[in-house]
C-alpha positions as CSV (number, residue, x, y, z in Angstrom):
1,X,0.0,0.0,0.0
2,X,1.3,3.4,-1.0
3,X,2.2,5.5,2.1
4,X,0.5,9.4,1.9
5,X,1.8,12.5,1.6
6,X,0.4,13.0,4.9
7,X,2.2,10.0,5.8
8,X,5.7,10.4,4.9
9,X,6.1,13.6,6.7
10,X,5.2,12.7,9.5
11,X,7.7,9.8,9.3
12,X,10.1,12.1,8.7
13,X,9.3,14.7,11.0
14,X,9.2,11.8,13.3
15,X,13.1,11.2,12.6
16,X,13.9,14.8,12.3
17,X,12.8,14.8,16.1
18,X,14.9,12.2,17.4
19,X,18.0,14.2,17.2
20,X,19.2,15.7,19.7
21,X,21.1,19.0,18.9
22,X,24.7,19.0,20.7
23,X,25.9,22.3,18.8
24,X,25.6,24.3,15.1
25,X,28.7,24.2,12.9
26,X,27.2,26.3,10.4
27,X,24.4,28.1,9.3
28,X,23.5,30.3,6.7
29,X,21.0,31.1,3.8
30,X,21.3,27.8,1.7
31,X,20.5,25.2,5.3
32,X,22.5,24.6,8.3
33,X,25.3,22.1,9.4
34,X,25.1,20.6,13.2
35,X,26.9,17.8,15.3
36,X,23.8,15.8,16.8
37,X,22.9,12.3,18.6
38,X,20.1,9.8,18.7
39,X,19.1,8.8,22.3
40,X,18.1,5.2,23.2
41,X,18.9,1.4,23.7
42,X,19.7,0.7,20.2
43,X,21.9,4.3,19.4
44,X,24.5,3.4,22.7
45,X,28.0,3.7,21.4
46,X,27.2,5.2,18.3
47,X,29.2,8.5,18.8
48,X,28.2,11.8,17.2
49,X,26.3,12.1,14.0
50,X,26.2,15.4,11.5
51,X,22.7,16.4,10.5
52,X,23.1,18.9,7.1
53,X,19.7,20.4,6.0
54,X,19.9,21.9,2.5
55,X,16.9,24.4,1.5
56,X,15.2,22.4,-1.8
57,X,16.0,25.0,-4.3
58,X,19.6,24.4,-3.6
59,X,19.9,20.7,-3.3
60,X,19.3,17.8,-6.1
61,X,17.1,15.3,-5.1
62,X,18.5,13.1,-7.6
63,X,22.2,13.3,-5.3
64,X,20.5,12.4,-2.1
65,X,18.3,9.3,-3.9
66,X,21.9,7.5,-5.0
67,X,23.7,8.5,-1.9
68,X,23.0,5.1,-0.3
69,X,24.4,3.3,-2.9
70,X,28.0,5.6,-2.4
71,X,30.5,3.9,-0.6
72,X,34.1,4.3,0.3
73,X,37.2,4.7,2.8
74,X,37.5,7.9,2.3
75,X,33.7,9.0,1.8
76,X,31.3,9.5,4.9
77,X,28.9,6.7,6.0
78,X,25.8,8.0,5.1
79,X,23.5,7.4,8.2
80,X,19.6,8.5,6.5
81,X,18.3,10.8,4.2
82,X,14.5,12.5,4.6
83,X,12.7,15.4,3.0
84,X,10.6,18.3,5.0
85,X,8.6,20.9,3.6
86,X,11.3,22.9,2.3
87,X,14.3,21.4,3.2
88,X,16.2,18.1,2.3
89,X,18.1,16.4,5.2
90,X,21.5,14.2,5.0
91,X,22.6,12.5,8.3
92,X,26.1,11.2,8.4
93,X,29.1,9.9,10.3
94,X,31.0,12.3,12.4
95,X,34.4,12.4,10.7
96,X,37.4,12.9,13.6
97,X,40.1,15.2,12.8
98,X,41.1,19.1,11.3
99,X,40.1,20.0,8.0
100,X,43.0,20.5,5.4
101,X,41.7,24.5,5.9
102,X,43.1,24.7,9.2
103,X,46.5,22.4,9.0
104,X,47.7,24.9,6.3
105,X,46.4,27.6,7.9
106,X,48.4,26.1,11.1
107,X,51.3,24.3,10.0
108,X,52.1,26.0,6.1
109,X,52.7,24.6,2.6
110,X,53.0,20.5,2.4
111,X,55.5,18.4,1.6
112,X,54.8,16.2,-1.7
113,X,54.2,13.2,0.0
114,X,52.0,14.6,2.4
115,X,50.4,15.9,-0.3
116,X,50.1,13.2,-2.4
117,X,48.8,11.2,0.0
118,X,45.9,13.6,0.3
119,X,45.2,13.4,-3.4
120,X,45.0,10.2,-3.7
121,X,42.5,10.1,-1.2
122,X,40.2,12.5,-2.5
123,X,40.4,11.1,-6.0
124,X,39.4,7.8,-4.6
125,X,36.7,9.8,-2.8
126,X,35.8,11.7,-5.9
127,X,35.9,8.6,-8.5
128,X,33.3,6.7,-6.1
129,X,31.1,9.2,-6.3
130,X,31.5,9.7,-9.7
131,X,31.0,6.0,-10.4
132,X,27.0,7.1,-9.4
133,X,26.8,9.9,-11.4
134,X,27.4,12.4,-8.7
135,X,29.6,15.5,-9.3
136,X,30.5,16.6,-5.8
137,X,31.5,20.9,-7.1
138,X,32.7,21.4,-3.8
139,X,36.4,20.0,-3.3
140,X,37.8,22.8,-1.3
141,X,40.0,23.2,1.4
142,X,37.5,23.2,4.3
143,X,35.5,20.2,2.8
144,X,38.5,17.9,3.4
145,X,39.0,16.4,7.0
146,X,42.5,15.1,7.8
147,X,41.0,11.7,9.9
148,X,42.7,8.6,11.3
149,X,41.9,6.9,8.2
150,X,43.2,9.5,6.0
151,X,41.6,12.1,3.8
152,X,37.8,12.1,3.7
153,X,36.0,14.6,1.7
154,X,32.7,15.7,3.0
155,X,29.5,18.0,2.5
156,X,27.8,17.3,-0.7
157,X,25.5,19.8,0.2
158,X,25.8,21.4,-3.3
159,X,26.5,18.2,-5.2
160,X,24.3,17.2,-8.4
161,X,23.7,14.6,-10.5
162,X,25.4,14.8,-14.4
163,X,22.1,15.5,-16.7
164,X,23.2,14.0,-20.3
165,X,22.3,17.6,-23.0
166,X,22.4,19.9,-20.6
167,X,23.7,23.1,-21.2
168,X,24.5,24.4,-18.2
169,X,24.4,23.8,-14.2
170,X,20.9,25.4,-13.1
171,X,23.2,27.1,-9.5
172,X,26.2,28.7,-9.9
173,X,28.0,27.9,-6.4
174,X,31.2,26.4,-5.3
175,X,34.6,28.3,-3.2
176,X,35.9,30.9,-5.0
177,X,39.6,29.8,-6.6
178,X,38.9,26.0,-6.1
179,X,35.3,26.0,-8.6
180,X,35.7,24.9,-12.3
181,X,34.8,27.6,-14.6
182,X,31.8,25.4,-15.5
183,X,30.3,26.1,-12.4
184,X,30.4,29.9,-13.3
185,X,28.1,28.9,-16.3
186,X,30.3,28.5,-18.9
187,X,29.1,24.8,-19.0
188,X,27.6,22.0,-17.6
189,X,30.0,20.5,-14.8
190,X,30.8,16.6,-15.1
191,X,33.6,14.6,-13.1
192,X,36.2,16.8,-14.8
193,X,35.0,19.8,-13.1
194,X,35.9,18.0,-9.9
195,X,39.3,17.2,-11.5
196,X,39.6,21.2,-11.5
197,X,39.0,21.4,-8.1
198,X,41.1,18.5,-7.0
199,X,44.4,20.3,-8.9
200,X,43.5,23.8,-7.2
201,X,43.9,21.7,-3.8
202,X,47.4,20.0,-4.9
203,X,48.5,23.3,-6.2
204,X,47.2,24.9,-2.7
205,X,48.4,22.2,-0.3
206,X,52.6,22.2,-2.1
207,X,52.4,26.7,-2.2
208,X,50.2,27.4,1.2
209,X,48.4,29.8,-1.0
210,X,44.7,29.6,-2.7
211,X,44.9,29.6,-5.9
212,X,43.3,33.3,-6.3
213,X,45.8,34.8,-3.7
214,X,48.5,36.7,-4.9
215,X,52.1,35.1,-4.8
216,X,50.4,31.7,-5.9
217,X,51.0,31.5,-10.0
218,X,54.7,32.6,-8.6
219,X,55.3,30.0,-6.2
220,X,53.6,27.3,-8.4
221,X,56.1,27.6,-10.8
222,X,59.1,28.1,-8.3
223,X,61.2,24.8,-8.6
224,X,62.0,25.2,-5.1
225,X,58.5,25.2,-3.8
226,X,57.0,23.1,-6.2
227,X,59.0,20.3,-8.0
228,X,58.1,20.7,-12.1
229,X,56.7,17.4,-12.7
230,X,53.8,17.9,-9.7
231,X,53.4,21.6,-11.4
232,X,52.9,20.2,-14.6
233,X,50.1,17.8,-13.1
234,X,48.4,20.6,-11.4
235,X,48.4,23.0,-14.3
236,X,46.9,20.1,-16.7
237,X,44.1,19.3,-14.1
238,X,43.5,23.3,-13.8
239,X,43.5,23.8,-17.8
240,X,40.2,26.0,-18.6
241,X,39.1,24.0,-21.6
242,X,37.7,20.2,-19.7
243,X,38.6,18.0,-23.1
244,X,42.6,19.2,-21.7
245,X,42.3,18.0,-18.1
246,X,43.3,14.8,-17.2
247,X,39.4,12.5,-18.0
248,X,38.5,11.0,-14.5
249,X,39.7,11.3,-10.9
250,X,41.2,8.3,-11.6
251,X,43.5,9.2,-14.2
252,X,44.5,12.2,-12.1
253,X,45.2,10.0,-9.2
254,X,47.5,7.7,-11.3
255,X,49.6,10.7,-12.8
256,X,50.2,11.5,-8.8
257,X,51.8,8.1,-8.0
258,X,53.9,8.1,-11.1
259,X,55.0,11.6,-9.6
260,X,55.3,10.6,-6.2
261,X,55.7,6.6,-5.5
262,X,55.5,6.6,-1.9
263,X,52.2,8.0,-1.5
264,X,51.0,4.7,-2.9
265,X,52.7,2.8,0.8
266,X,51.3,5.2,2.9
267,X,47.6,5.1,1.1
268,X,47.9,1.3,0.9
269,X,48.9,0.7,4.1
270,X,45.6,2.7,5.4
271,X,43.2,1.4,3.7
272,X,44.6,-2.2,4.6
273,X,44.4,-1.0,7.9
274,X,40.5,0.1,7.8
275,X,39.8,-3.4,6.2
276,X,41.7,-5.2,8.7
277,X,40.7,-6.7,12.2
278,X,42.4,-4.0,15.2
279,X,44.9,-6.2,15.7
280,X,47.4,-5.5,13.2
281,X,50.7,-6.6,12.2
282,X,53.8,-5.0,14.0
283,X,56.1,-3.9,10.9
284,X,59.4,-5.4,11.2
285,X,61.3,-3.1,9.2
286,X,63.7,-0.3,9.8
287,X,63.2,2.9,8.0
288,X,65.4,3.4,5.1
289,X,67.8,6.2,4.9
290,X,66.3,7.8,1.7
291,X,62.6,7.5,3.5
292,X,64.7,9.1,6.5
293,X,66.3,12.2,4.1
294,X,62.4,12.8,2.7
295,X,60.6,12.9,5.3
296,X,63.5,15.5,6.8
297,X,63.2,18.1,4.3
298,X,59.3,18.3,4.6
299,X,59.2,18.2,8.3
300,X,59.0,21.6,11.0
301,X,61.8,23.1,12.1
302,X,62.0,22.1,15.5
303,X,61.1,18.9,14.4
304,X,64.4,18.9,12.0
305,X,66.3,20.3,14.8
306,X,65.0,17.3,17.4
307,X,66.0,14.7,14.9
308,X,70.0,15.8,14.5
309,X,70.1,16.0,18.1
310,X,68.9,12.6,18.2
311,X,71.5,11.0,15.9
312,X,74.5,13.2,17.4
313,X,73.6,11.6,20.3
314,X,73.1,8.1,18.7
315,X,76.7,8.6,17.4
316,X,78.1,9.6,21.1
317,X,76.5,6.4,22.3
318,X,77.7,4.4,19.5
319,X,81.4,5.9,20.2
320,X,80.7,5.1,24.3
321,X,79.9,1.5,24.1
322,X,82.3,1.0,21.0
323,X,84.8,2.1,23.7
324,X,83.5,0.0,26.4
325,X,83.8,-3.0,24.0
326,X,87.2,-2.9,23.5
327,X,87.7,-2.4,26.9
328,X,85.7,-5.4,27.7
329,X,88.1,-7.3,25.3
330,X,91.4,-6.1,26.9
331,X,90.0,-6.8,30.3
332,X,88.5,-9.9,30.2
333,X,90.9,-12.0,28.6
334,X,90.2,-15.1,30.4
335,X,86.7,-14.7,31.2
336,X,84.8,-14.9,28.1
337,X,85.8,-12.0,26.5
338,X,83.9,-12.9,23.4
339,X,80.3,-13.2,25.2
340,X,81.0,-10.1,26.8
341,X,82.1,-8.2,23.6
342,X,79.0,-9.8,21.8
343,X,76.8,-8.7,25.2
344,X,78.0,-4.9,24.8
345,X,77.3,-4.8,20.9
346,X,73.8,-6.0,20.8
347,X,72.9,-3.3,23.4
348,X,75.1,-0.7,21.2
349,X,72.7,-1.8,18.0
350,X,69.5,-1.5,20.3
351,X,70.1,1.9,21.8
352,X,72.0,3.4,18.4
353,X,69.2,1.9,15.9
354,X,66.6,3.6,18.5
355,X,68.2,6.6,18.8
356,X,69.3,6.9,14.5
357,X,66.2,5.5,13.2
358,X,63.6,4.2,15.2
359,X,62.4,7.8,16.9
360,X,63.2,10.0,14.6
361,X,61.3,7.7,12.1
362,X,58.5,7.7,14.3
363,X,58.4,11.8,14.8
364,X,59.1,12.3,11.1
365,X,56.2,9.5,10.2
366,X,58.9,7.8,8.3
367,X,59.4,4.2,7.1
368,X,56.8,1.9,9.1
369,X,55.6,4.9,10.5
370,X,54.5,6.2,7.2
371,X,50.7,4.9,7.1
372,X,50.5,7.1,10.2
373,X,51.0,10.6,9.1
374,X,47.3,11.9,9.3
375,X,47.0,9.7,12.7
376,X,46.9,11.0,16.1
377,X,50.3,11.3,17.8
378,X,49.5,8.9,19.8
379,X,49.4,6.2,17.4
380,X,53.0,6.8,16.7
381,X,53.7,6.1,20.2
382,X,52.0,2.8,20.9
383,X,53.8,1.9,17.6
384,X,56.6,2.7,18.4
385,X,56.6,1.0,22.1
386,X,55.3,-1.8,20.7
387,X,58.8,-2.4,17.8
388,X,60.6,-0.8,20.9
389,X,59.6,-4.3,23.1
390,X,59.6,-6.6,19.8
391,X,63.6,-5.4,19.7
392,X,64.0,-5.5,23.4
393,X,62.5,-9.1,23.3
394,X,65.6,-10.3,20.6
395,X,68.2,-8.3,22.6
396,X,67.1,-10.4,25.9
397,X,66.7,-13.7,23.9
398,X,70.4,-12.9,22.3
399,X,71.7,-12.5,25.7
400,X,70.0,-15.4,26.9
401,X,71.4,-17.6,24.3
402,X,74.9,-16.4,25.0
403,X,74.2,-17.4,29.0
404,X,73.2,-21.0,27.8
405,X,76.4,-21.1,25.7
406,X,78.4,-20.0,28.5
407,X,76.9,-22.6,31.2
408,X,76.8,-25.0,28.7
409,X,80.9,-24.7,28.1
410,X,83.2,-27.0,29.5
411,X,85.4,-25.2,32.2
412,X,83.2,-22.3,33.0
């Protein structure tokens, strides 16, 4: 039986009620953006939700009617969608973290695999919703949060649906310096108008500058802010004419790990890790010295400065216990000198690999450490304690072998 008109409001004012308000984020002529919860026995543990309602001359009802069916890592869960009067309402996940607004704002210009890594991410974002006909016309700054699980783009509050022969986009809306000129009504906007906006956010996460600021067309094409291959893929994504931009998301996102390799381990790695049960594998790796020298030049000063204190000292205690050694040599002659040397270079190893590479790996998000850049700091830490007791637990075993040797040698 066909439910009434009557009927489905009421369901949905019904739904619209059992939100509870915790504060607004936004609000303004177009709807309003808040961070709300659902009370009861079967909504315990289910952690803050974000209610968007869109006024109905400004959203596409054709968006919100294929949102269930969009899915992906870096996408947010779509919780419900429910029409009032005049408005259109989207419930969704609560994404943790800082938008990419704010870390630039904060921290400056990105390093490339930093950036990268955020690319990818949004293309992935980007090519899922694309795969439904959605053209998100939104990829800005502010509309990209910097989560555990890595980029997520959010707010499709002014999304549409592609309409095959159109002319033109019926609203002209987007950010200023990160909108396609489609969406100024030049055009209709398709999946390369999101392509636009996607190279306006590399071009703005490797300068620190929008692209309509002045001082960003200069440091774009300054090889010492911007290497020329990643230039070359943001002006192609940012060419006026669509037909010259790179086709899809997709393609955009494989021109960016042909530029930058090792924002594929770091995206891999993550979304292994949000597939994956919570306990995860302990990497059993060192980090490399060229992941070590990378991850260096893009990281803060005082960060920089922390990491050569760390290997001078590394390099004092390597010198220390290399002395000690010999020592232990000379000394010892006739009471297992060999053990004893053996004893005092596995602890040298242990505290100089700790000191060299293992923390500064971890502060610089190096290495193992990699999949763990957008993370809390936190993260790093239980990491890093856990590889810190995985190596303790050799050392002890190594010793304890060398005991068992000892006892076990005629004479001793």
């Amino acid at each position: 039986m066909a439910v009434s008109e009557d009927g489905q409001l009421m369901a949905a004012l019904e739904k619209d009620e059992a939100y509870r308000v915790e504060r607004v984020l936004a609000s303004n002529e177009a709807g309003s953006t808040e961070v709300v919860s659902r009370q009861g026995a079967g909504h315990v543990g289910e952690g803050p939700l974000v209610r968007k309602r869109i006024k109905r001359n400004v959203a596409n009802d054709e968006v919100f009617s294929r949102l269930s069916s969009v899915c992906g890592a870096h996408l947010p869960r779509v919780v419900e969608t429910y029409d009032l009067p005049d408005q259109v309402v989207i419930v969704r996940e609560y994404v943790y973290g800082a938008s990419l607004a704010t870390c630039v704002a904060n921290a400056g210009r990105m390093g490339q695999t930093a950036a990268a890594r955020v690319i990818v991410d949004v293309c992935d974002a980007v090519a899922a919703l694309h795969e439904q006909g959605i053209v998100h016309r939104d990829v800005s700054p502010k509309n990209v949060i910097l989560s555990p699980r890595g980029a997520v783009l959010i707010d499709l509050g002014i999304a549409r649906a592609y309409v095959e022969g159109a002319q033109r986009d019926t609203t002209r809306l987007g950010t200023w310096g990160f909108a396609s000129p489609e969406q100024y009504g030049f055009a209709q906007t398709d999946g390369r108008s999101d392509v636009y906006s996607v190279g306006c956010l590399l071009g703005y996460m490797l300068t620190g500058l929008t692209p309509d600021a002045e001082g960003y067309a200069t440091a774009l094409a300054d090889p010492g802010i911007v290497r020329p291959e990643l230039r070359r893929i943001v002006e192609k994504a940012c060419r006026f004419e669509p037909s010259e931009r790179y086709q899809s998301a997709t393609a955009l996102r494989d021109a960016m790990l042909q530029a930058v390799p090792e924002a594929a381990v770091g995206n891999d790695a993550k979304t292994s890790g949000a597939k994956s049960s919570k306990r995860e594998k302990i990497p059993r790796t060192l980090a490399r010295p060229g992941q070590l020298v990378a991850a260096f030049s893009e990281a803060k000063p005082w960060v920089q400065v922390l990491t050569v204190a760390l290997v001078v000292l590394g390099a004092f205690v390597g010198i220390l216990f290399g002395s000690a050694a010999v020592y232990a040599t000379n000394a010892m002659a006739g009471d297992h000198p060999v053990e004893s040397l053996l004893v005092i270079l596995g602890v040298t190893a242990y505290l100089v690999l700790l000191l060299v590479d293992e923390i500064p790996a971890a502060m610089l998000g190096a290495g193992p450490y990699a999949a763990m850049k957008y993370k809390r700091r936190s993260a790093r830490v239980i990491l890093m304690a856990k590889r810190l007791l995985m190596g303790l637990g050799l050392l002890i075993a190594f010793v304890a072998v060398l005991t068992m040797c000892v006892a076990l040698t005629p004479g001793s």
